[in-house]
C-alpha positions in Angstrom: -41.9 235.8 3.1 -39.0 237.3 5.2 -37.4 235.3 8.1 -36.0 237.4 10.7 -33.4 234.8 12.3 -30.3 235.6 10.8 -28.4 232.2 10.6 -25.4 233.6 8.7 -24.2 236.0 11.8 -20.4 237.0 10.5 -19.9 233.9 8.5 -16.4 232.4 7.9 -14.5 235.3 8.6 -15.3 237.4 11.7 -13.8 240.7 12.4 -10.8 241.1 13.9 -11.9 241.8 17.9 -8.7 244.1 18.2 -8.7 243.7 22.3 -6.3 246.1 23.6 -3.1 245.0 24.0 -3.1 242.8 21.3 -4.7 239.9 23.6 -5.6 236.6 21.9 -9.2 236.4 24.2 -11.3 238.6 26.4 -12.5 236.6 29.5 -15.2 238.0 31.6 -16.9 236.9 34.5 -20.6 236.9 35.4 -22.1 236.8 38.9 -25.9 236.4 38.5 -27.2 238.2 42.1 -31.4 236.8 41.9 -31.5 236.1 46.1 -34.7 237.8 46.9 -35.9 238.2 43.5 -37.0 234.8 42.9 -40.5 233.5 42.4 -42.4 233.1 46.1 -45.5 234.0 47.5 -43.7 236.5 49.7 -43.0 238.6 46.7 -46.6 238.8 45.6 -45.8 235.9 43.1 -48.4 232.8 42.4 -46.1 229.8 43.3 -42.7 229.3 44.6 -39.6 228.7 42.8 -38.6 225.7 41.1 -35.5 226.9 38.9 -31.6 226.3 39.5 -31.2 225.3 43.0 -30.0 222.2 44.6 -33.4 220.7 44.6 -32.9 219.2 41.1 -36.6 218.3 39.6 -38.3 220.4 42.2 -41.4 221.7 40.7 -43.5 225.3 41.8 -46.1 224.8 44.8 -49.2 227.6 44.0 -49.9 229.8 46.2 -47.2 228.1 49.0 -43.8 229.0 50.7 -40.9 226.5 49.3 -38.9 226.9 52.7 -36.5 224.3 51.6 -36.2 226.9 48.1 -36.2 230.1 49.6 -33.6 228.7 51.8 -31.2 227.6 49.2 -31.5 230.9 47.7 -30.8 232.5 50.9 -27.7 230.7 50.9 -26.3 232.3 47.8 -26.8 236.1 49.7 -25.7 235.1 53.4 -22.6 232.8 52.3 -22.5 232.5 48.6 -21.4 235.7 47.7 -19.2 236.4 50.1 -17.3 234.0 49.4 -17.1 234.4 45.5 -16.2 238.7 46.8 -13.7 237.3 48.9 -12.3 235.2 45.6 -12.7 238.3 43.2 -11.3 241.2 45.2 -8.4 239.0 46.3 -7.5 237.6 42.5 -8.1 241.7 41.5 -10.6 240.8 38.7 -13.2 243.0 37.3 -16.9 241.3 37.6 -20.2 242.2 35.6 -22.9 241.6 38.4 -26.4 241.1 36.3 -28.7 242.5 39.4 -32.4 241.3 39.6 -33.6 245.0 40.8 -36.1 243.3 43.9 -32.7 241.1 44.6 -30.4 244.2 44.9 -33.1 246.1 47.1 -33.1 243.8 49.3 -29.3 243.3 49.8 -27.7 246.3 50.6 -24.6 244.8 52.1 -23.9 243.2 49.1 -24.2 245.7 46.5 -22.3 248.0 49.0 -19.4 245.7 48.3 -20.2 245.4 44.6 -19.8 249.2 44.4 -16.6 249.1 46.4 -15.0 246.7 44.5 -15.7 248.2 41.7 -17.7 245.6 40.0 -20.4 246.7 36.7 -24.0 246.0 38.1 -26.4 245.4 35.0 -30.1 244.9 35.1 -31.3 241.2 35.6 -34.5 242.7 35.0 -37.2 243.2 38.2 -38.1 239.8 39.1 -36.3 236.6 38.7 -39.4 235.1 37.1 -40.7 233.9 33.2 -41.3 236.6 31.0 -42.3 234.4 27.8 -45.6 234.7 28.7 -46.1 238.5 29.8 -48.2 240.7 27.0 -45.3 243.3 25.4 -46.9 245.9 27.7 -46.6 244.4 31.1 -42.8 243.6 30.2 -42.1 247.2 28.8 -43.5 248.5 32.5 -41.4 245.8 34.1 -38.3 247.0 32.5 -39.2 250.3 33.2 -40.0 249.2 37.0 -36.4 247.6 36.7 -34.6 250.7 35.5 -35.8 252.7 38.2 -35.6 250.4 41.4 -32.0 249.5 40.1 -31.0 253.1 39.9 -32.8 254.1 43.4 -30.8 251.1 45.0 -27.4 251.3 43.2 -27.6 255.5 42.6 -27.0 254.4 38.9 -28.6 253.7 35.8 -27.5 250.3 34.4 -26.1 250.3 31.2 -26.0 246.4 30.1 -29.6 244.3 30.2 -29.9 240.8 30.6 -33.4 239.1 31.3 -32.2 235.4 31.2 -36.4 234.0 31.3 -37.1 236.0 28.4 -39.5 236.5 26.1 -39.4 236.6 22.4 -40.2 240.5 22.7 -37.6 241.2 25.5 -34.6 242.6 22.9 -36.9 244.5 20.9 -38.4 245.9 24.3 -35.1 247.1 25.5 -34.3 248.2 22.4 -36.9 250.7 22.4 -36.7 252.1 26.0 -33.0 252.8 24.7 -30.0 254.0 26.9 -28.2 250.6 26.9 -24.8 249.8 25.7 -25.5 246.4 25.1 -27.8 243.7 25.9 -27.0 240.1 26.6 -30.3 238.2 25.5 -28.9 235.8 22.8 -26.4 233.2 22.8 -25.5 233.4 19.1 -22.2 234.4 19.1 -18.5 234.5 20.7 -18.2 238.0 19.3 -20.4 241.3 20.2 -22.7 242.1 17.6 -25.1 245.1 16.6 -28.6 244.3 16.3 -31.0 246.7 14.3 -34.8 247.2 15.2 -36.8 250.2 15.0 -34.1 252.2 13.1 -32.0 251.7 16.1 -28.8 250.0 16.1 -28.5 248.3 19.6 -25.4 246.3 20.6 -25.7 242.6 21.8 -22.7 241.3 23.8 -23.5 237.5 23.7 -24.1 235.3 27.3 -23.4 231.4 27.9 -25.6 228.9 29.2 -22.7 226.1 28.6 -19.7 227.6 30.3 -21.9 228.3 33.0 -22.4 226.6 36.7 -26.0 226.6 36.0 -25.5 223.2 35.2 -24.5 222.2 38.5 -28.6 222.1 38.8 -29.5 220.7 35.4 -29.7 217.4 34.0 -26.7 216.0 31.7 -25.0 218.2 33.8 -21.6 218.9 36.0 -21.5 216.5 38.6 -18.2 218.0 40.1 -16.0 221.2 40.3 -13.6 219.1 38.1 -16.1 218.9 35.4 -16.6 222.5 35.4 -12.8 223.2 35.6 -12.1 221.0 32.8 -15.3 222.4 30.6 -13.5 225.5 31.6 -10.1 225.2 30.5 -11.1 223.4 27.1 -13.5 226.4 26.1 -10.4 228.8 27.0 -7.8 226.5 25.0 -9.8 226.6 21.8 -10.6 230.2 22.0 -7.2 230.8 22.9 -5.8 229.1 20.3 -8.6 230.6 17.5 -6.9 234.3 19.6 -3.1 233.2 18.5 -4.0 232.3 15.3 -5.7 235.5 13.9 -9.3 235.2 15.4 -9.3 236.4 18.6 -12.8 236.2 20.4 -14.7 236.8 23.8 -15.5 233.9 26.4 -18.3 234.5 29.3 -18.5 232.2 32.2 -22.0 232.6 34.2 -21.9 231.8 37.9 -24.3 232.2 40.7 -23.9 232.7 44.2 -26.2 229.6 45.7 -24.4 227.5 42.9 -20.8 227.9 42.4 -20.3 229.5 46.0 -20.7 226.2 47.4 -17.4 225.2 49.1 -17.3 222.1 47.2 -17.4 223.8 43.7 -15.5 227.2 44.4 -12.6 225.9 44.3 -13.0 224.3 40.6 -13.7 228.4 39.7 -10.2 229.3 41.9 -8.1 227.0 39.6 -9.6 228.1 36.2 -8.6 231.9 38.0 -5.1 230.6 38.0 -4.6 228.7 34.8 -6.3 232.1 33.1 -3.8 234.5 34.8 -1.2 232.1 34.1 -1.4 232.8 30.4 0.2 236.5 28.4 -2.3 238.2 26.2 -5.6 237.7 27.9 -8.1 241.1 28.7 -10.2 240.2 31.4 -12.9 242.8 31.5 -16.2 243.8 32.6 -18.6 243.7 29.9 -19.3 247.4 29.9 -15.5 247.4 29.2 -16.3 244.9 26.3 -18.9 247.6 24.8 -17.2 250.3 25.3 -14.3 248.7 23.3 -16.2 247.4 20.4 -18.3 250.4 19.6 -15.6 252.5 19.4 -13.2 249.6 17.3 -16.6 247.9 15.6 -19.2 250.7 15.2 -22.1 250.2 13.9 -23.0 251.0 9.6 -25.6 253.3 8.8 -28.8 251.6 7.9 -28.2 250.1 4.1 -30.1 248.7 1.7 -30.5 244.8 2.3 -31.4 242.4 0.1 -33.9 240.7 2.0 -35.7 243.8 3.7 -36.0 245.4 0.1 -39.2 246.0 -1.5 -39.9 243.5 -4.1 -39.6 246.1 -7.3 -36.4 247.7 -5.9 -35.1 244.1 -5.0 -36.2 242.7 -9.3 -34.5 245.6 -10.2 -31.5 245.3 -9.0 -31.3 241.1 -8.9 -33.7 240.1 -12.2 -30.5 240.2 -14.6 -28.0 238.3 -12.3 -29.7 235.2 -14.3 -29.8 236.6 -18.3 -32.7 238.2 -19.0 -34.6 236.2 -16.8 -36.5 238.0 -13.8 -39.0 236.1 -12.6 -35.9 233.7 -10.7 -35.6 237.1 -8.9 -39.7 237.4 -8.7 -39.4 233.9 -7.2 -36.9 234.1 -4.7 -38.8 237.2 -3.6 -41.7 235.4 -2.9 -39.9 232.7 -1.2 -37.8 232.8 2.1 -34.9 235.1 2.6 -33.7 235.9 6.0 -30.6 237.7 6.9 -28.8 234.9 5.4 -29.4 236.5 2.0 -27.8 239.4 1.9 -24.5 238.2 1.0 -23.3 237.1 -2.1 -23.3 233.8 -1.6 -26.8 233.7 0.6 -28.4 235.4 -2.1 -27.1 233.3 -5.2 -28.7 230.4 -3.4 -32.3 232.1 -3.3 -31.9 232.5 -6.9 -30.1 229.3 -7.9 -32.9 227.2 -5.8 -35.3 228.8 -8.0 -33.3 228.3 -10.8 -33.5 224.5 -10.4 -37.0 224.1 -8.9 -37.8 225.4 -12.4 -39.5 223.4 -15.4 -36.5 222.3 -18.1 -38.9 224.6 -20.7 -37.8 227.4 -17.5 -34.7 226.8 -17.7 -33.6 226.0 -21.5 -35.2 229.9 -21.5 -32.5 230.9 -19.5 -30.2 228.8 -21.3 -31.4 230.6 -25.4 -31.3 234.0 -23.4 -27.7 233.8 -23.2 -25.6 235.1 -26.1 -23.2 233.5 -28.6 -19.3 233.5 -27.4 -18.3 237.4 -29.6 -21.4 236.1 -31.8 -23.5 238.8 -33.6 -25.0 240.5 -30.4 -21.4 241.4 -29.3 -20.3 242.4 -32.8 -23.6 244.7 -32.9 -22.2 245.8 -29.3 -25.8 244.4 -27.8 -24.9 242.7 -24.9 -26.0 243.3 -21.6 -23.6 245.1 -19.7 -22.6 242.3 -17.2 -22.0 240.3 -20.6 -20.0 242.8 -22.6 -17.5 243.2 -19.3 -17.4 239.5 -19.0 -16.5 238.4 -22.5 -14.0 241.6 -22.7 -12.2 239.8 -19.4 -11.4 236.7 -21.4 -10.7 239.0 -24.5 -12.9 237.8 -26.5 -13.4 240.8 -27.9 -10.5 240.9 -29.5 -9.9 238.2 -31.5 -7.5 237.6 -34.6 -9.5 236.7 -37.5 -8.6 232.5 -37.1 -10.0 232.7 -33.6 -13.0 234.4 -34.2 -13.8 231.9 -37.1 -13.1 229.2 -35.1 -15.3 230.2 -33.2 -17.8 230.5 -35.3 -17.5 227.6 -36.3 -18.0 225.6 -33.1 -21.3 228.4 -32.3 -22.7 227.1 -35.4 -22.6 223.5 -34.4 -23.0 223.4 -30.9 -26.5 225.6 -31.3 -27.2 223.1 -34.2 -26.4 219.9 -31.9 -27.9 221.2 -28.6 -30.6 224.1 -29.3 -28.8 226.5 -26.9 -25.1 228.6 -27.0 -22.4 227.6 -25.6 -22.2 229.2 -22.0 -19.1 229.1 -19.4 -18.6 231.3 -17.0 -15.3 233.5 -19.0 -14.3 235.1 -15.8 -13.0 231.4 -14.8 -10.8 230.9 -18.0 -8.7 232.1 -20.2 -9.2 232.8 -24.0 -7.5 229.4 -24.9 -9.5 227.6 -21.9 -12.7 228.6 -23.3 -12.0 227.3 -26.7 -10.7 224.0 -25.5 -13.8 223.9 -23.1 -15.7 223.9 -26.0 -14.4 221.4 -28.0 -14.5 219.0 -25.3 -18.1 219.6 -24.1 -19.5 219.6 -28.3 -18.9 216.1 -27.7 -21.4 215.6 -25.1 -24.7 214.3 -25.7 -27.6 216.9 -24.6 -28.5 216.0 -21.1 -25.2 216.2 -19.9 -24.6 219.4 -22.0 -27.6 220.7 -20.7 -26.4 220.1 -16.6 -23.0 221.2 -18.0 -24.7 224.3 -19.2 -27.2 225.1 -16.4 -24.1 224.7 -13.5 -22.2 227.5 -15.9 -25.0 229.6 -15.8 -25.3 229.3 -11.9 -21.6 229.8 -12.0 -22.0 233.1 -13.4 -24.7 234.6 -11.2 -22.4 234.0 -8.2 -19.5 236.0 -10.0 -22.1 238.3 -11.0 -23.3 238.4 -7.3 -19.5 238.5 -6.2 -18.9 241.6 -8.5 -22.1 243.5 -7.7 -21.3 243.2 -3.5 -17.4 243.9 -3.9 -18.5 247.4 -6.0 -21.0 248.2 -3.0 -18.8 247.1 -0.4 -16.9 250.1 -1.8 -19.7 252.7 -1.0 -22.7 251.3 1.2 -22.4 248.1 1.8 -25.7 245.9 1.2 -24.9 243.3 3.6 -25.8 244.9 7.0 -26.5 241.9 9.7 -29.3 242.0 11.9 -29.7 239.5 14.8 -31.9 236.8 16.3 
């Protein structure tokens, strides 16, 4: 069974962002422009609108004007906006607009001072409505609906997507018409990402929905511009400070006109302008600036081999002898759940460990017996498995003087004869005199705690093995490629 969530994204260490000049964060600034692209009757829709405006709990009337709605929503285009243009242009900071295409048409004013001021305007889709419940070929002509109206009414193609209401298809949708530089449909990251579907490796730029005035109009949420201010300031401190100390990474702050252009929050968005500009080392950037940046610092691989997307021969192959001589862990953890969080070395050691213990103790005592003696007769007759000739040979066991090697003998003999199984440890962890004192502390045990002892070495040395086997491909083709939610 595959998973397609990947919940491992770039896992403890990210990649170094690289902004230019150095800078510790990259700060950009949304302005969601939906006035006139809302749900209402008057657009051909079934109801009115009942979603982000002051009327908090407001719910759609079928087949009825909302005056009180459409008016708030005419407030964000006759003062909103204006007054969040006048804060822009006069502060000098670049702005991604994301444009609802039925919004834009019906604003020209608006987008003629976008344009001016040099602001990006991507696609916020055609209608400021639901898509989660649209059939995958009504949204694909709606995006295409979108692409044209925005490019009639701006003279431009967009080159950044973000639906907001959408639907699990929407990524994969855009994906596929193509010509995008990024698209903002997930939340899963403070870095960009690239996302692969249909052989095509599409760039996501992650949104917010916290550090964003949306929840102005949501329960649980700001109350006043302070609130929003101080949510602010604490998201850039941390990030900052993640920037200064070697992890520098992207912060988005959402805003819309009928929300945070209300005289009695704009000013909370004013002073966060300040404290930002008051700090060195900070890129404040469109987001088309963003994607620009990271596919030429962060381009995408080519399309590798990944554990979890492998065909289950290919995938026993290569993974059946991480455990000794025991496939079927491998035939198991095929048939189980891997997701994007198994294809690293440490995701995909625990798809094979977890089978490894959900096993019988026959199961695993098997694995245990199919081990070899410490430079026992298999290594003399140079028989090993591969992994297991390189492993011993790090320890050097293979070459001992002639006391050590009937020593260990010796202990061989009578830990097989006391326990039923060889002595295992994973060598790579210990030196030659380590391993020899490791066994005579653990021929003391009695069996059950041998046998844990022994099945935790044996886990032990499938994540080496695992380390080992990623490190070499690393080198070449890596086998870890991400893909996205």
């Amino acid at each position: 069974m595959r998973y397609c969530r990947d919940m491992h994204g770039y896992g403890q260490t990210p990649p170094a962002a690289e902004w230019p000049n150095d800078a510790r964060i990259a700060v950009q600034f949304v302005l969601n422009y939906e006035e006139g692209g809302e749900n209402c009757v008057l657009h051909g829709d079934a109801a009115s609108e009942a979603f982000l405006s002051e009327i908090v709990g407001a719910s759609q009337w079928p087949s009825q004007r909302h005056w009180n709605m459409e008016s708030v929503y005419e407030y964000g285009a006759r003062a909103g906006f204006w007054r969040l243009h006048r804060l822009f242009t006069e502060k000098q900071l670049p702005v991604t607009v994301y444009g609802v295409a039925t919004a834009l048409q019906r604003s020209p004013a608006q987008v003629a001072a976008m344009l001016e001021a040099g602001w990006e305007i991507a696609s916020h889709g055609l209608k400021w409505v639901e898509h989660k419940d649209m059939a995958p070929g009504v949204e694909h002509a709606a995006i295409a609906e979108a692409m044209r109206l925005h490019t009639l009414v701006t003279g431009e193609r967009p080159r950044g997507w973000y639906t907001g209401r959408c639907s699990a298809n929407t990524v994969d949708l855009v994906t596929e018409f193509g010509g995008f530089d990024y698209i903002s449909d997930t939340y899963a990251d403070d870095l960009p990402y690239w996302y692969e579907h249909g052989g095509h490796q599409q760039l996501i730029i992650p949104y917010t929905l916290d550090a964003n005035d949306m929840r102005f109009a949501t329960p649980q949420g700001f109350n006043s511009g302070d609130q929003f201010f101080s949510y602010l300031k604490d998201s850039f401190d941390a990030l900052y400070a993640e920037g200064a100390a070697g992890s520098p990474k992207m912060m988005s702050i959402g805003l819309h006109c009928r929300l945070i252009g209300r005289p009695g929050r704009v000013m909370a968005l004013a002073r966060f302008i300040d404290y930002v500009q008051s700090h060195e080392k900070v890129w404040i950037a469109r987001r088309i600036d963003i994607a620009e940046h990271w596919a030429k610092t962060h381009p995408p691989k080519p399309a590798t081999e990944r554990p979890s997307q492998m065909p289950e021969a290919e995938f026993v192959e290569r993974f059946g002898g991480i455990f000794e001589h025991s496939p079927w862990i491998a035939q198991r953890a095929f048939a189980g759940e891997l997701s994007p969080a198994n294809d690293t070395a440490i995701g995909l050691h625990a798809a094979l460990a977890f089978q490894f213990r959900a096993a019988s103790d026959e199961e695993r005592f098997g694995v245990l017996t199919a081990h070899p003696d410490l430079a026992g007769k298999l290594a003399q007759a140079k028989r090993l498995t591969a992994s297991s000739t390189e492993e011993q040979a790090s320890a050097g066991l293979d070459a001992l003087t002639t006391e050590e090697h009937a020593r260990l003998t010796d202990l061989n003999n009578r830990y097989v004869t006391k326990f039923g199984f060889p002595f295992i440890i994973a060598v790579r962890d210990h030196t030659k005199s380590g391993i020899l004192a490791a066994f005579e502390t653990r021929i003391e045990n009695d069996r059950d705690a041998e046998f844990a002892a022994a099945c935790r070495q044996v886990e032990r040395i499938a994540l080496l093995r695992l380390d080992a086997m990623f490190r070499d491909a690393q080198a070449s083709h890596p086998l870890g490629q991400r893909t996205a939610a």
